[in-house]
The first five atom37 places (N, CA, C, CB, O) and aatype in JSON, in Angstrom:
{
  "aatype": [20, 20, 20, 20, 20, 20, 20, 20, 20, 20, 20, 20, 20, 20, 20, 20, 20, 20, 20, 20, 20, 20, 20, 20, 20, 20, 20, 20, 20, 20, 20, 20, 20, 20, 20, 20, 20, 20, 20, 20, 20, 20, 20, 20, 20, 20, 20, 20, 20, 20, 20, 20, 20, 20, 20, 20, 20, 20, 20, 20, 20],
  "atom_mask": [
    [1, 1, 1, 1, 1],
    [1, 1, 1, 1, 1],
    [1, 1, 1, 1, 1],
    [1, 1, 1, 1, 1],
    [1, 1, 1, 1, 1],
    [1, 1, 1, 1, 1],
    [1, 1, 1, 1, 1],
    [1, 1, 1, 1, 1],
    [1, 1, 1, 1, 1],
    [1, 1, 1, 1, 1],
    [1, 1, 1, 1, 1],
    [1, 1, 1, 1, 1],
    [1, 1, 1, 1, 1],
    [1, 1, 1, 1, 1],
    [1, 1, 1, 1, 1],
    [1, 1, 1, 1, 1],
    [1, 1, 1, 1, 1],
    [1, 1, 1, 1, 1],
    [1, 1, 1, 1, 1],
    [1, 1, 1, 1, 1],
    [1, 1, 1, 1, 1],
    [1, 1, 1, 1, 1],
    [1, 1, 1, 1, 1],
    [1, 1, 1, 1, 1],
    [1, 1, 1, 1, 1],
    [1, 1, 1, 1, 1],
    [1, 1, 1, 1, 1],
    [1, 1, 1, 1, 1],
    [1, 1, 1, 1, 1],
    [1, 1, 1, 1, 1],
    [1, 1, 1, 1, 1],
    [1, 1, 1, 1, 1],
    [1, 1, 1, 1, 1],
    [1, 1, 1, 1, 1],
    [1, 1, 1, 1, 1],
    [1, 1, 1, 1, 1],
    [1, 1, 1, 1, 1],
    [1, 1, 1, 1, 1],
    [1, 1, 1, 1, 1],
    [1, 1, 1, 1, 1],
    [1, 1, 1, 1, 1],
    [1, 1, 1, 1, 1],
    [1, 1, 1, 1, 1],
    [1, 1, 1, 1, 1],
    [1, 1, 1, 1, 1],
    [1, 1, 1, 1, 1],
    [1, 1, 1, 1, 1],
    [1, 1, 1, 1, 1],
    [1, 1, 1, 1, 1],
    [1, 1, 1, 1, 1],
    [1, 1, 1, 1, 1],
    [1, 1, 1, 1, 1],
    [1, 1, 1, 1, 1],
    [1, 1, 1, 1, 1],
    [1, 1, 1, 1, 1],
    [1, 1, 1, 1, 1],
    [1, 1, 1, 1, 1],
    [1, 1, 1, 1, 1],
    [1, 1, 1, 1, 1],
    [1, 1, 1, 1, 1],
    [1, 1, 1, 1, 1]
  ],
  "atom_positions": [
    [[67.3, 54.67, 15.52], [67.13, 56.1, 15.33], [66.34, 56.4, 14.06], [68.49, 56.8, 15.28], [65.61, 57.39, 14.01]],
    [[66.46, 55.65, 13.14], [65.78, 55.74, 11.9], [64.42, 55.54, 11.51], [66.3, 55.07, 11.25], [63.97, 55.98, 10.46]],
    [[63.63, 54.75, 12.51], [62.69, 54.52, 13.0], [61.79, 55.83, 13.75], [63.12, 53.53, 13.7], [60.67, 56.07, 13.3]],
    [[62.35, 56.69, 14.94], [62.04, 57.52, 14.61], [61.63, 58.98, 13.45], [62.38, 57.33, 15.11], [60.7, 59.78, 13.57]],
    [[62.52, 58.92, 12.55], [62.25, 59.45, 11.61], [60.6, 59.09, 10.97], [63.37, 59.15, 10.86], [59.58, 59.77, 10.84]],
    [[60.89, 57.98, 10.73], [59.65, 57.63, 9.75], [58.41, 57.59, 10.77], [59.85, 56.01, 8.85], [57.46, 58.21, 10.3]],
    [[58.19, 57.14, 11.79], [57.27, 57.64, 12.85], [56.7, 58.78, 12.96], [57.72, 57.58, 13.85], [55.5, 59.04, 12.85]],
    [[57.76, 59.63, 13.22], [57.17, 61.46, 13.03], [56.53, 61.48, 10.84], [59.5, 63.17, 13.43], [55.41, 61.83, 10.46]],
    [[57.08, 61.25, 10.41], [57.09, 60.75, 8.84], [55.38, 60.42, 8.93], [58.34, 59.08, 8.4], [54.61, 61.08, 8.23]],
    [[54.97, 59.54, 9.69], [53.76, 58.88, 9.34], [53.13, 59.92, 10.11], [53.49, 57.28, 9.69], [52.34, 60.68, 9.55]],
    [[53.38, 60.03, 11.25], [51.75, 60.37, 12.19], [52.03, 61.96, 11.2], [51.74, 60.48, 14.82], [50.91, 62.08, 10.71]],
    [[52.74, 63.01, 10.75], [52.74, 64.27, 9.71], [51.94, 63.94, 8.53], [54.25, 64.68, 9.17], [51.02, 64.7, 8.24]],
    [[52.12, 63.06, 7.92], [51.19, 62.37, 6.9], [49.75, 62.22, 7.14], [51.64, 61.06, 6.69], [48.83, 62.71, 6.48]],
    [[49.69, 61.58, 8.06], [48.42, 61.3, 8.52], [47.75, 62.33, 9.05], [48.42, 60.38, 9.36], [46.52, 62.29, 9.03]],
    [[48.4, 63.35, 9.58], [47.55, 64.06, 10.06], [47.16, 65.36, 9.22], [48.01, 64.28, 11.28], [46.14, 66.05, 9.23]],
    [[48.41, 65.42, 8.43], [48.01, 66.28, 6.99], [46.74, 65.71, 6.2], [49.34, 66.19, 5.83], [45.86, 66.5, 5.84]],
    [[46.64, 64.46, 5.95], [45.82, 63.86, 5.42], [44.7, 64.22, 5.63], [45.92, 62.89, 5.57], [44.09, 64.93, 4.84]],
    [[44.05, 63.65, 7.08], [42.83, 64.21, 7.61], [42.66, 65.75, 7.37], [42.78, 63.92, 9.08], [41.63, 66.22, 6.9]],
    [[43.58, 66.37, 7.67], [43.31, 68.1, 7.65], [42.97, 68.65, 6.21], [44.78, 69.01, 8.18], [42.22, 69.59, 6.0]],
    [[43.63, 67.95, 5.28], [44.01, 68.65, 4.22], [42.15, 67.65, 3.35], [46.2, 68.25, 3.55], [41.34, 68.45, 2.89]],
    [[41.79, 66.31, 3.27], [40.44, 65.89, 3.13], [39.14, 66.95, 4.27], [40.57, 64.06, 3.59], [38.13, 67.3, 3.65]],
    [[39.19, 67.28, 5.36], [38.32, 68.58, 5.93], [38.62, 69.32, 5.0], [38.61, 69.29, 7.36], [37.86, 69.17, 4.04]],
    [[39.92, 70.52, 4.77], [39.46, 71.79, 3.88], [38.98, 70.88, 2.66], [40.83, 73.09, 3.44], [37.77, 71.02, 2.51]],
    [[39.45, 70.13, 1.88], [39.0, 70.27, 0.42], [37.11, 69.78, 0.47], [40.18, 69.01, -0.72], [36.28, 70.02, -0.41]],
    [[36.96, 69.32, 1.3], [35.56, 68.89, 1.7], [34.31, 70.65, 2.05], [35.92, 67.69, 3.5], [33.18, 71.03, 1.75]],
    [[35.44, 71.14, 2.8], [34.78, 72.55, 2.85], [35.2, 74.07, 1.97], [34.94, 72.87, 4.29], [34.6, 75.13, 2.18]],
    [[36.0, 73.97, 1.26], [36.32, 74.46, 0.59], [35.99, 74.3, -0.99], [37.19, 74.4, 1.0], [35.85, 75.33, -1.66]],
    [[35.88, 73.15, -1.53], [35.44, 72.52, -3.18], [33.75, 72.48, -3.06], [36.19, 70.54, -3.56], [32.98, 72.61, -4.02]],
    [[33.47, 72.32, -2.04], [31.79, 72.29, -2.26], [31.42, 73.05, -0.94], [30.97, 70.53, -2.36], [31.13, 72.63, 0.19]],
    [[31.54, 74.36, -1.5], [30.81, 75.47, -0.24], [29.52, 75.33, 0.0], [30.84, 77.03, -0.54], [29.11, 75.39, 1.16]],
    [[28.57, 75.09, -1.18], [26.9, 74.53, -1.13], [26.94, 73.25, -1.81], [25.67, 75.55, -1.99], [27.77, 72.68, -2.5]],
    [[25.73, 72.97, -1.37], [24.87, 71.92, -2.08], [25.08, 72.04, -3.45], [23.39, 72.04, -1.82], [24.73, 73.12, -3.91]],
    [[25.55, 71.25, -4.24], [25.2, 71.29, -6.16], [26.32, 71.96, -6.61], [23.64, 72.3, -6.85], [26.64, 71.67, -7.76]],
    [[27.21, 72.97, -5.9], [28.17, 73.47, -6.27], [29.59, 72.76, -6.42], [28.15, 74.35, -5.59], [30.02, 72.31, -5.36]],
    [[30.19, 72.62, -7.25], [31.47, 72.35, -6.95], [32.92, 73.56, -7.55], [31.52, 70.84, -7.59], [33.06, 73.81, -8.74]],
    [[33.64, 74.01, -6.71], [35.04, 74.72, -7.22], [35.94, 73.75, -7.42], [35.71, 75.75, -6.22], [36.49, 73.06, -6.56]],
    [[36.2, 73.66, -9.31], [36.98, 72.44, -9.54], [38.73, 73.19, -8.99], [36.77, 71.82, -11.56], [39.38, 72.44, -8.25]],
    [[39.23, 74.21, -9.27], [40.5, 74.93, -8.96], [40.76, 74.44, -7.38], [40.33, 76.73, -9.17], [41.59, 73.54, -7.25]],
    [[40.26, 74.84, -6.43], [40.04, 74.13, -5.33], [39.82, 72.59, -5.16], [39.13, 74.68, -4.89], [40.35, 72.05, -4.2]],
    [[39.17, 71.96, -5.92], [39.25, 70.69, -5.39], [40.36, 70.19, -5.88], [38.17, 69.88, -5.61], [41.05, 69.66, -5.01]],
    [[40.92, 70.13, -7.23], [42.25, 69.79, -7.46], [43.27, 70.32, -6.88], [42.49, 69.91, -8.52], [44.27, 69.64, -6.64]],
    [[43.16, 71.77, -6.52], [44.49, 71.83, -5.4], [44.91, 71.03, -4.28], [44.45, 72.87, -4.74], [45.97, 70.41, -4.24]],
    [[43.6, 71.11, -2.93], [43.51, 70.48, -2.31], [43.14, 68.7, -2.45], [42.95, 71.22, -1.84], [43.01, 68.03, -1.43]],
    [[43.05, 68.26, -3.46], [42.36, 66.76, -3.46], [44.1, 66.48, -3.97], [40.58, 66.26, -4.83], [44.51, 65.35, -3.71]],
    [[44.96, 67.31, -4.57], [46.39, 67.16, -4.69], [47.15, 66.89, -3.41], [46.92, 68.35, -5.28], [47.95, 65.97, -3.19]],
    [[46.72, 67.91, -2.57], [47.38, 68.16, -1.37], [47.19, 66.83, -0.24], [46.76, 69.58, -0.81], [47.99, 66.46, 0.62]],
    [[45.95, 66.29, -0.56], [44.96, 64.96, 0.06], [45.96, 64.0, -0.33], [43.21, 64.58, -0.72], [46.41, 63.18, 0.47]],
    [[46.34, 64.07, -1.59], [46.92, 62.67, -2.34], [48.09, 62.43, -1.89], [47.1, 62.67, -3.87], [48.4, 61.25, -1.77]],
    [[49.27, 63.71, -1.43], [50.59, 63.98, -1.29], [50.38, 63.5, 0.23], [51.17, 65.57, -1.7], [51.32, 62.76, 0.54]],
    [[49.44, 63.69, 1.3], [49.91, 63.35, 2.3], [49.24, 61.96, 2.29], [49.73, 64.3, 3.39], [50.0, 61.46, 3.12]],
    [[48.68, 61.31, 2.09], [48.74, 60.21, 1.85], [49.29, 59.31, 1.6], [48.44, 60.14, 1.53], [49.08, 58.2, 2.1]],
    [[50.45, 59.66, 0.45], [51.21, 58.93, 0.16], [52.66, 58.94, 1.34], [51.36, 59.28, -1.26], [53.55, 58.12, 1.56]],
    [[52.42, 59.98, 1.77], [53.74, 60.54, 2.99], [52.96, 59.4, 3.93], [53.8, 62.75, 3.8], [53.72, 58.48, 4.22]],
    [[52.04, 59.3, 4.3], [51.47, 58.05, 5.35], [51.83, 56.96, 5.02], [50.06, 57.82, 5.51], [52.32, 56.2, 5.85]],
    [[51.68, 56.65, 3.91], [51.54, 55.29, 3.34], [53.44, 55.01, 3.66], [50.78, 55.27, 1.31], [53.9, 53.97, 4.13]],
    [[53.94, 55.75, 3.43], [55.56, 55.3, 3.12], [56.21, 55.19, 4.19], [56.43, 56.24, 2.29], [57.07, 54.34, 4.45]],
    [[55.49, 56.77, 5.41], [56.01, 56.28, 6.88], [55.5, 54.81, 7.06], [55.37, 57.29, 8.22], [56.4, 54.03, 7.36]],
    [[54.13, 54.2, 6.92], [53.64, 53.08, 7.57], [54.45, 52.04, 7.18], [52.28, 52.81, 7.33], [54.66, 51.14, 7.99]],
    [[55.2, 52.01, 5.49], [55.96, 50.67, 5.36], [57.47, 50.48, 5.8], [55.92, 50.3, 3.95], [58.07, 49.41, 5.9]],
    [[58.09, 52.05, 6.09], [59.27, 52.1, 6.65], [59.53, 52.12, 8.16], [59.78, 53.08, 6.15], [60.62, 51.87, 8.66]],
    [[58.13, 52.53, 9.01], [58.52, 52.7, 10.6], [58.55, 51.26, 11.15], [57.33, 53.67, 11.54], [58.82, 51.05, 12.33]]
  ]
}
């Protein structure tokens, strides 16, 4: 049963991951040459957190 847990655990991670690397990709650099640092550290935060939620489902499922 516990196994499930961390399963749903990973593929939420992972898929935050991907979603959350798209916005900060379109959101921190709206143009060319520009960068919004407030935005990229929010989101490149948000990148890091589900990542690590992946990483922990992958060594516990």
């Amino acid at each position: 049963m516990s196994h499930d847990f961390w399963s749903i655990l990973l593929l939420t991670g992972l898929i935050g991951w991907l979603v959350t690397c798209i916005v900060l990709m379109l959101r921190a650099f709206p143009e060319r040459g520009v960068c919004n640092v407030p935005s990229a550290i929010r989101w490149g935060g948000a990148a890091l957190f589900s990542f690590a939620v992946w990483i922990v489902g992958l060594l516990n499922a």
